[in-house]
C-alpha positions as CSV (number, residue, x, y, z in Angstrom):
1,X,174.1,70.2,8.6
2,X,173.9,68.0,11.4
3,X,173.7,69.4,15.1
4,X,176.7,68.1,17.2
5,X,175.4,67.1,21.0
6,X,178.2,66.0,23.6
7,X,176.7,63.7,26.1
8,X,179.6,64.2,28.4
9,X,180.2,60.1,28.9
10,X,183.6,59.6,30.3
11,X,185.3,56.5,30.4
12,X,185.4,54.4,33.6
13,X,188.2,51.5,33.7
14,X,186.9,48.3,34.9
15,X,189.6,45.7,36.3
16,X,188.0,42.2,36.8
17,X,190.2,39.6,39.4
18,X,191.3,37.9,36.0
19,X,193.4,40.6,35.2
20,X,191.1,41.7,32.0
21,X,190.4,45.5,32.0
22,X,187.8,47.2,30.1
23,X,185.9,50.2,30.4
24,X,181.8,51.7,31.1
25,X,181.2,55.2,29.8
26,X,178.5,57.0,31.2
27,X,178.2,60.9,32.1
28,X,178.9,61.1,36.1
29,X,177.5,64.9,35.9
30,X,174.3,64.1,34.2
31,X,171.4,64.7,37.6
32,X,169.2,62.0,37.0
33,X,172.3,59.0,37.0
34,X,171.1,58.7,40.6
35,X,167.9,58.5,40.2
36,X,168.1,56.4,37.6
37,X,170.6,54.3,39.7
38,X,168.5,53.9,42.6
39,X,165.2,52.8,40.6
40,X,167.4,50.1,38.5
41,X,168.6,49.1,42.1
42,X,165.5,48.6,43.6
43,X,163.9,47.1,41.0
44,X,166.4,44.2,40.6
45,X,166.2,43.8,44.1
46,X,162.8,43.4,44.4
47,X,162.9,40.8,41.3
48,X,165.8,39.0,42.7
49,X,163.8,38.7,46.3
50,X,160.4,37.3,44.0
51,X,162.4,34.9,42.2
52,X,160.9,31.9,42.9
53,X,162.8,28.6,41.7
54,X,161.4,25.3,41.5
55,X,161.8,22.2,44.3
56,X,164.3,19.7,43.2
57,X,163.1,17.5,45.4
58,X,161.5,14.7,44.0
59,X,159.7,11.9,45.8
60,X,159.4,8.0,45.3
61,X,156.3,6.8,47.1
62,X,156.7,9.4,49.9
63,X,160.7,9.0,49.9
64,X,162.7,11.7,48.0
65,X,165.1,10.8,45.5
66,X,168.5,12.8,46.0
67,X,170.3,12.5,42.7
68,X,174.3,12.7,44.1
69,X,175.8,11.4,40.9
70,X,175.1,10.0,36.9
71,X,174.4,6.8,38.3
72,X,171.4,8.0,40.4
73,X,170.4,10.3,37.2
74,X,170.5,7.9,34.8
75,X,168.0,5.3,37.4
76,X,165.2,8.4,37.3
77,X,161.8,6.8,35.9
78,X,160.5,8.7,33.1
79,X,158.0,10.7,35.1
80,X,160.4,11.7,37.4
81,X,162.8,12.8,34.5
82,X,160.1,14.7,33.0
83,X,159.2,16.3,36.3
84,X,163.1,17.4,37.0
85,X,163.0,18.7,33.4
86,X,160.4,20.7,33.1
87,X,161.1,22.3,36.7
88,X,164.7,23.2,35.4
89,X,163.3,24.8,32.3
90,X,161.1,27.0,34.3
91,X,164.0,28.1,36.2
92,X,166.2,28.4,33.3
93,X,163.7,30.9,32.0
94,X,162.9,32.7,35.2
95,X,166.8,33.5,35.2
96,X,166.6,34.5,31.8
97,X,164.1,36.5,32.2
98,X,165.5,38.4,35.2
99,X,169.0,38.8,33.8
100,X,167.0,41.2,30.5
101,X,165.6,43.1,32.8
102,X,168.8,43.8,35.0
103,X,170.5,44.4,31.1
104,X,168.1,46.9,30.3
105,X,168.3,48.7,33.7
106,X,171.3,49.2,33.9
107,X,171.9,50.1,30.3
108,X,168.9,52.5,30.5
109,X,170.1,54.2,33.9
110,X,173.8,54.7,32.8
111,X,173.1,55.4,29.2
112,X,174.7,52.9,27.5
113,X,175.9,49.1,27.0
114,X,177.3,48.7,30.9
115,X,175.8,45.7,31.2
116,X,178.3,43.8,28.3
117,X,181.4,44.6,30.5
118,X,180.3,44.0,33.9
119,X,178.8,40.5,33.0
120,X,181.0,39.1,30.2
121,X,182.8,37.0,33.1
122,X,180.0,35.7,35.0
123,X,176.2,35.9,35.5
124,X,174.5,38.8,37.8
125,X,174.0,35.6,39.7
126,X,177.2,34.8,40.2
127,X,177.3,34.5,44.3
128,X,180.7,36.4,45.1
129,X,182.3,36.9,48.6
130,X,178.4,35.9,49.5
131,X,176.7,38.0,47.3
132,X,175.1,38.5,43.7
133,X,177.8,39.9,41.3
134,X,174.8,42.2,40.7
135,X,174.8,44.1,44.1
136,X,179.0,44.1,43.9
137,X,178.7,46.0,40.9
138,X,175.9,48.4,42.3
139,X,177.6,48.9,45.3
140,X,181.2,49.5,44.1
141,X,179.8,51.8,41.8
142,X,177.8,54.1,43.7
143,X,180.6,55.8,45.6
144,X,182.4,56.9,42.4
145,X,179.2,58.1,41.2
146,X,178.8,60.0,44.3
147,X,182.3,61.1,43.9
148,X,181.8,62.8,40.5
149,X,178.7,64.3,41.4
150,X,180.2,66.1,44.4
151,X,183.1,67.0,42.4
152,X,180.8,68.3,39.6
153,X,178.7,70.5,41.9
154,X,181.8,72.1,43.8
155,X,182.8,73.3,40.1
156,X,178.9,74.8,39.1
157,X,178.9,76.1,41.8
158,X,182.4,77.9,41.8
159,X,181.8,79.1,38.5
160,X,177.8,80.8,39.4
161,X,180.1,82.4,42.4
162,X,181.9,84.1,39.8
163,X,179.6,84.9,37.9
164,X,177.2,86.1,40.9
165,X,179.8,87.7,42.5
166,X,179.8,90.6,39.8
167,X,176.7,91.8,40.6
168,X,177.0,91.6,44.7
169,X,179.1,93.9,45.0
């Protein structure tokens, strides 16, 4: 017979500005969310700040080339279109590369699959209201996960009163 575990993940409705709601479970009362929380958060900070993209600026016999239309793209000498393409790859990949580790993060710090909601409308990228999608999520999270801690820790702590009361007296 199989031993039966409850991890305690509650549901947590997600509304997105499109009007498409889903939901992120995770358990709010598990201790280490916070931890967890604040080591994903610093660590995709600190990958975000390294990130590191390419100059698109290109130059033609000391004069750059500013590429404002097709017309101006389609005039590139072959080095130059090589150059442009192989710097875009390597940024292509850098943001790649930094999106998996934001997934897994998260994922690994809430306990499941967050990361499929939060980002199936835009890239952690994404600048919103001037700033990363990334940091809205973390920061419009936090409180709620503060909340349900606090909540969770008034109600241990009522029932070891009861408890501990019995033998006070």
């Amino acid at each position: 017979m199989a031993m039966k575990l409850s991890t305690g993940k509650v549901a947590f409705p997600v509304e997105f500005d499109n009007g498409d709601k889903d939901c992120i479970y995770f358990n709010p009362n598990d201790p280490d969310l916070a931890t967890r929380l604040m080591s994903a958060k610093d660590k995709i900070s600190a990958r975000i700040e390294s990130m590191k993209f390419e100059d698109f600026e290109l130059s033609n016999a000391g004069e750059a080339v500013e590429i404002k239309n097709l017309n101006d793209f389609m005039n590139l000498t072959d080095e130059q279109s090589k150059v442009i393409t192989e710097r875009a790859e390597k940024t292509a990949k850098i943001v790649e590369d930094t999106k998996t580790i934001i997934f897994e993060e998260l994922n690994f710090a809430f306990g499941s699959d967050v990361s499929s909601v939060v980002f199936k409308h835009c890239s952690p990228f994404a600048v919103v209201n001037g700033e990363y999608f990334i940091m809205q999520f973390l920061t419009a999270i936090t409180p709620e996960i503060q909340k349900n801690i606090n909540k969770s820790n008034a109600e241990v702590e009522k029932k070891m009163a009861k408890h501990l009361n019995k033998y006070a007296k």
